[in-house]
C-alpha positions as CSV (number, residue, x, y, z in Angstrom):
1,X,20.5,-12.4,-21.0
2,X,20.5,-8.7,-21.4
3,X,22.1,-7.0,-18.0
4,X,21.3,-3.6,-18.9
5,X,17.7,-3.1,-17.3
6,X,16.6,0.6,-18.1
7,X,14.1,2.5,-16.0
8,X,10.5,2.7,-17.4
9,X,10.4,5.1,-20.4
10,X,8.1,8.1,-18.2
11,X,10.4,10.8,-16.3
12,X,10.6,9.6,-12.4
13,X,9.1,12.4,-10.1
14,X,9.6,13.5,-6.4
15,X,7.3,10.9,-4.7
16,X,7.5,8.2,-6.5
17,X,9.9,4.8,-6.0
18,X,13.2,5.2,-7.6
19,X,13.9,3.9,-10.6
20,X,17.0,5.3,-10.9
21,X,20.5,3.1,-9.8
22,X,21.2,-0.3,-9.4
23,X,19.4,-2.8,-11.7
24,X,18.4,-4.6,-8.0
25,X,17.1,-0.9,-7.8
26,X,15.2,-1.0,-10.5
27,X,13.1,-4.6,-10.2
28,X,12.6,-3.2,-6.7
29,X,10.8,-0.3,-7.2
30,X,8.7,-1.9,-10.4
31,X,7.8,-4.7,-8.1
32,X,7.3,-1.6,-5.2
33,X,4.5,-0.3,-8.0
34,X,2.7,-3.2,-8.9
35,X,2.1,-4.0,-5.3
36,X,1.1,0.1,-4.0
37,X,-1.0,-0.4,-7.3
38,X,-2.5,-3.4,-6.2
39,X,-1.6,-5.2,-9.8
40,X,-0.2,-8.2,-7.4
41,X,-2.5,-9.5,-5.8
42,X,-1.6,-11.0,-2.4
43,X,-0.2,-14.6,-2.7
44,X,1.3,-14.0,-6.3
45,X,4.0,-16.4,-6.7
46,X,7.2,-14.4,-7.9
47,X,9.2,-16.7,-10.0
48,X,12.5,-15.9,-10.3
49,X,12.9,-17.2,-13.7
50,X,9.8,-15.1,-14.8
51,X,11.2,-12.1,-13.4
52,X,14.7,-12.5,-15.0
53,X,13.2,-12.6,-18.5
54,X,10.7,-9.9,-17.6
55,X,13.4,-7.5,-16.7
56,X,16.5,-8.5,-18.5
57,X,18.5,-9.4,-15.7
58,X,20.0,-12.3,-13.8
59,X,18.5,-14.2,-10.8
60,X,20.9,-12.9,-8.7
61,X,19.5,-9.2,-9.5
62,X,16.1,-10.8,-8.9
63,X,16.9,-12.4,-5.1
64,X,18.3,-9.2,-4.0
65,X,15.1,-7.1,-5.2
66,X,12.8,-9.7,-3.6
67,X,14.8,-9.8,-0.6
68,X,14.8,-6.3,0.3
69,X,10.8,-6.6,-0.6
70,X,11.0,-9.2,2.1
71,X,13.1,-6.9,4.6
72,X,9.5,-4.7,4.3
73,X,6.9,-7.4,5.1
74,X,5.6,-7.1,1.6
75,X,7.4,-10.4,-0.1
76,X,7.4,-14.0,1.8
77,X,10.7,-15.8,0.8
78,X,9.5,-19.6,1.4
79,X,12.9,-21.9,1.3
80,X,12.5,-24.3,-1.6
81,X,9.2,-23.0,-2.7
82,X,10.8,-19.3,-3.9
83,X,8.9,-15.9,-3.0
84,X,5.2,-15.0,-2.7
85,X,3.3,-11.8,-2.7
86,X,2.9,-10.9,1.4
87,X,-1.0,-12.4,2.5
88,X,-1.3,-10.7,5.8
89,X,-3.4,-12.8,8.2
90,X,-6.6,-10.9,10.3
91,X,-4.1,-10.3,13.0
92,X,-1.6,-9.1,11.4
93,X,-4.1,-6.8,9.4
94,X,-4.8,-5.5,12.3
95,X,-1.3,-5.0,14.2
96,X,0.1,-2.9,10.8
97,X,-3.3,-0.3,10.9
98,X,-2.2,0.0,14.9
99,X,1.3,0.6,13.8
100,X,0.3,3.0,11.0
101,X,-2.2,4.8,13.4
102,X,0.9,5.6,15.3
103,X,3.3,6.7,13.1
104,X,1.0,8.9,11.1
105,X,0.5,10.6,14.3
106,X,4.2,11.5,14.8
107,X,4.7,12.2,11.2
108,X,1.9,15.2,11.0
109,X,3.3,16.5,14.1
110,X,6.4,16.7,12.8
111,X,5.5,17.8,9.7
112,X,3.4,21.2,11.4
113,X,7.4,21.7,12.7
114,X,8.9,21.1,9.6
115,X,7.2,21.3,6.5
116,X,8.5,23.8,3.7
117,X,6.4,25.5,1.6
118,X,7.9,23.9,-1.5
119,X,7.3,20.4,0.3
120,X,3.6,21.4,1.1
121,X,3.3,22.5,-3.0
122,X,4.5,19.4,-4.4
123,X,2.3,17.1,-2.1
124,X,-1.0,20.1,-3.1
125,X,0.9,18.8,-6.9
126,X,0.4,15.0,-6.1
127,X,-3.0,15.2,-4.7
128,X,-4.2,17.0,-7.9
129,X,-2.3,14.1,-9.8
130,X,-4.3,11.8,-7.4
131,X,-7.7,13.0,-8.0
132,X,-7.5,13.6,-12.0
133,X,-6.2,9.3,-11.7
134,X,-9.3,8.4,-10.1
135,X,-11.7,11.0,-12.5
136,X,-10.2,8.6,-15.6
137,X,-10.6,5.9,-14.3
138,X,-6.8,5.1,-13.5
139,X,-7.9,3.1,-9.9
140,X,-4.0,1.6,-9.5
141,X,-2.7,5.2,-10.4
142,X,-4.9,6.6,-8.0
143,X,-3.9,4.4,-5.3
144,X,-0.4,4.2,-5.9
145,X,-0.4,8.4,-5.7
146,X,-2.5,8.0,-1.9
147,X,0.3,6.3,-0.8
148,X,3.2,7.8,-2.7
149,X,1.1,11.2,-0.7
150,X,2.0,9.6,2.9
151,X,5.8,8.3,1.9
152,X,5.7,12.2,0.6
153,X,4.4,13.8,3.8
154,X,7.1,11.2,5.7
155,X,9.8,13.4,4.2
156,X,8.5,16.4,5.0
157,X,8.3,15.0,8.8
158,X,12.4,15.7,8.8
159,X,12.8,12.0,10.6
160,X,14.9,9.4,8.1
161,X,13.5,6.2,10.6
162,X,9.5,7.2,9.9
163,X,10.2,7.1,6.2
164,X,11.8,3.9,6.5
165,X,9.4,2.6,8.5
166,X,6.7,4.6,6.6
167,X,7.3,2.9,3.2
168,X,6.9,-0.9,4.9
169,X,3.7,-0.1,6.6
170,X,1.9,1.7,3.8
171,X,3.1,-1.1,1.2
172,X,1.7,-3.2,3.8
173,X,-1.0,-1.3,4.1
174,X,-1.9,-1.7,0.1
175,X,-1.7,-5.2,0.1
176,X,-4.0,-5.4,3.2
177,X,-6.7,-3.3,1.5
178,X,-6.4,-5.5,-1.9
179,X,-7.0,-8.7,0.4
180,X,-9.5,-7.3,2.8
181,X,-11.3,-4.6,1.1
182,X,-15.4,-4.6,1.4
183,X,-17.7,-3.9,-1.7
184,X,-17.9,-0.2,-1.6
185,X,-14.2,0.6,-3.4
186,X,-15.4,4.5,-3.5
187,X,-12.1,7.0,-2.8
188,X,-12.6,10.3,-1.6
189,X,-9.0,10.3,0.0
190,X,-7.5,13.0,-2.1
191,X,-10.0,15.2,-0.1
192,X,-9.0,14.4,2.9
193,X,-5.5,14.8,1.9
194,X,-5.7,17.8,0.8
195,X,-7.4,19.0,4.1
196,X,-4.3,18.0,6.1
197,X,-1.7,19.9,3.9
198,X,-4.4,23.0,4.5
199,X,-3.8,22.5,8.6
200,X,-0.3,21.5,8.3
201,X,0.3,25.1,6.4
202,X,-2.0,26.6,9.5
203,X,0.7,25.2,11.5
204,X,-2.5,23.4,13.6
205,X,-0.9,20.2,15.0
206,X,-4.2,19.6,16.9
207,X,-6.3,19.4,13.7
208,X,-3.4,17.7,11.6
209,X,-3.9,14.7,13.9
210,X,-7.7,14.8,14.3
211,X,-7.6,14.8,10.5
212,X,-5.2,12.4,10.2
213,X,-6.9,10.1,12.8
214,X,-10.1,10.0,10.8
215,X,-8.3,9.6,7.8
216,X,-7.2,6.9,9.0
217,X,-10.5,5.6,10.7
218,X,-12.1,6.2,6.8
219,X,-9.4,3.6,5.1
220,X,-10.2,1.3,8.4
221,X,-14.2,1.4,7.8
222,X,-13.8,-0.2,4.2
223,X,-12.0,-3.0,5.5
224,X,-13.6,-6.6,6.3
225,X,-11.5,-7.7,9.5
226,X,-14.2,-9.5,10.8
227,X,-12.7,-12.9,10.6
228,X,-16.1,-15.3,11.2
229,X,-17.3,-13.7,8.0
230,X,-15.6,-16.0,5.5
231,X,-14.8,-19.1,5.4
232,X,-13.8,-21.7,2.3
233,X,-15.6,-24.4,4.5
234,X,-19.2,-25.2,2.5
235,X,-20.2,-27.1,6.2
236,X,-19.0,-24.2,7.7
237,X,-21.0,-21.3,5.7
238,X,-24.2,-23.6,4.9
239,X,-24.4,-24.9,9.2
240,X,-27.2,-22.4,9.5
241,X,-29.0,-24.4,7.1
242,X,-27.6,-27.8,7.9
243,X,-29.0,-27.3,11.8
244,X,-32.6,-27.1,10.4
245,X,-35.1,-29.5,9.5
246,X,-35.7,-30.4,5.9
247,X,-38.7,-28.8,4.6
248,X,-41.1,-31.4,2.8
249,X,-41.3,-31.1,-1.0
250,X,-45.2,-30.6,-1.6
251,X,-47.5,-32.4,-4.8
């Protein structure tokens, strides 16, 4: 089996997940991708075997990629049944857009503190990138950059825990919105994101986090979390019709 796994073939850029370093390195930020661009689906079964021929590499490389996916919420190790694309429950839906409500607040206040100009041009950079994804067409591009805009805007914050914490939640955060998504899959984000890097450069903490805050109530609105909506149960979705009387055929 080849060892020597080389980074994909485009030049990496500030922003987005390293593809440079270990060959563990590597698998993990491919894998990172695929699930910010929403090409796994929740519940995608990660063979380890499929993996290793996919990237060239040894199981070994493979278990310490998923396992650091794991460390983030994002991968499920399952003992004897091998690693699963994350499938966050209602609840737990819920408790990550608390948690992300929170942090974003802290990081666009630090960020009105800290923030250089150069930062604030290459996240002006990446929301361009963002919005031209989205005018082609490129939907996983176009998501993968709205989140690669937040890890971006993390930095700028100055605090090494957010980022860290950051990057689980808005992984999270993608897989949530594949699962749970309504029917209107419209983005206008790169708006809004452009919008806070205008305030942050204003130095306006107040209106960071009243932007950020309906930012966040915007990604929250296209979300099904209502959890009597669905159900797999045919009983359960037909009872309205079950509790009625039969209607009489006619002639």
């Amino acid at each position: 089996m080849n060892d020597q796994l080389q980074p994909l073939k485009k030049p990496a850029r500030a922003g987005k997940a390293g593809r440079s370093g270990t060959q563990d390195d590597i698998v993990y930020a491919h894998i990172f991708e695929a699930i910010l661009e929403q090409r796994l689906a929740p519940g995608t079964k990660l063979s380890e075997e499929a993996l290793g021929e996919i990237f060239g590499v040894s199981r070994t490389i493979i278990r310490r990629a998923l396992s650091r996916l794991a460390h983030e919420s994002v991968v499920l190790l399952r003992p004897n049944r091998g690693a699963v694309v994350a499938s966050p429950t209602v609840e737990e839906a819920r408790q990550v857009f608390f948690s992300r409500r929170m942090v974003e607040r802290a990081i666009t206040e630090l960020a009105v503190q800290h923030a250089t100009a150069e930062q604030l041009a290459e996240l002006r950079h990446m929301v361009r990138e963002e919005r031209d994804s989205f005018s082609r067409g490129d939907r996983g591009a176009g998501i993968r950059l709205s989140g690669e805009f937040h890890l971006k805007l993390a930095e700028a914050a100055g605090n090494a825990p957010l980022v860290s914490f950051q990057r689980s939640l808005v992984s999270q955060t993608s897989l949530i919105i594949a699962q749970y998504e309504s029917g209107n899959r419209s983005h206008c984000s790169y708006d809004e994101h452009m919008q806070l890097i205008d305030a942050i450069e204003a130095r306006d903490a107040a209106q960071v986090v009243s932007l950020m805050m309906h930012h966040m109530d915007h990604i929250d609105s296209k979300l099904n979390l209502d959890e009597e909506s669905a159900s797999d149960d045919l009983h359960a979705v037909f009872s309205h019709l079950l509790k009625k009387p039969k209607v009489a055929a006619k002639g």
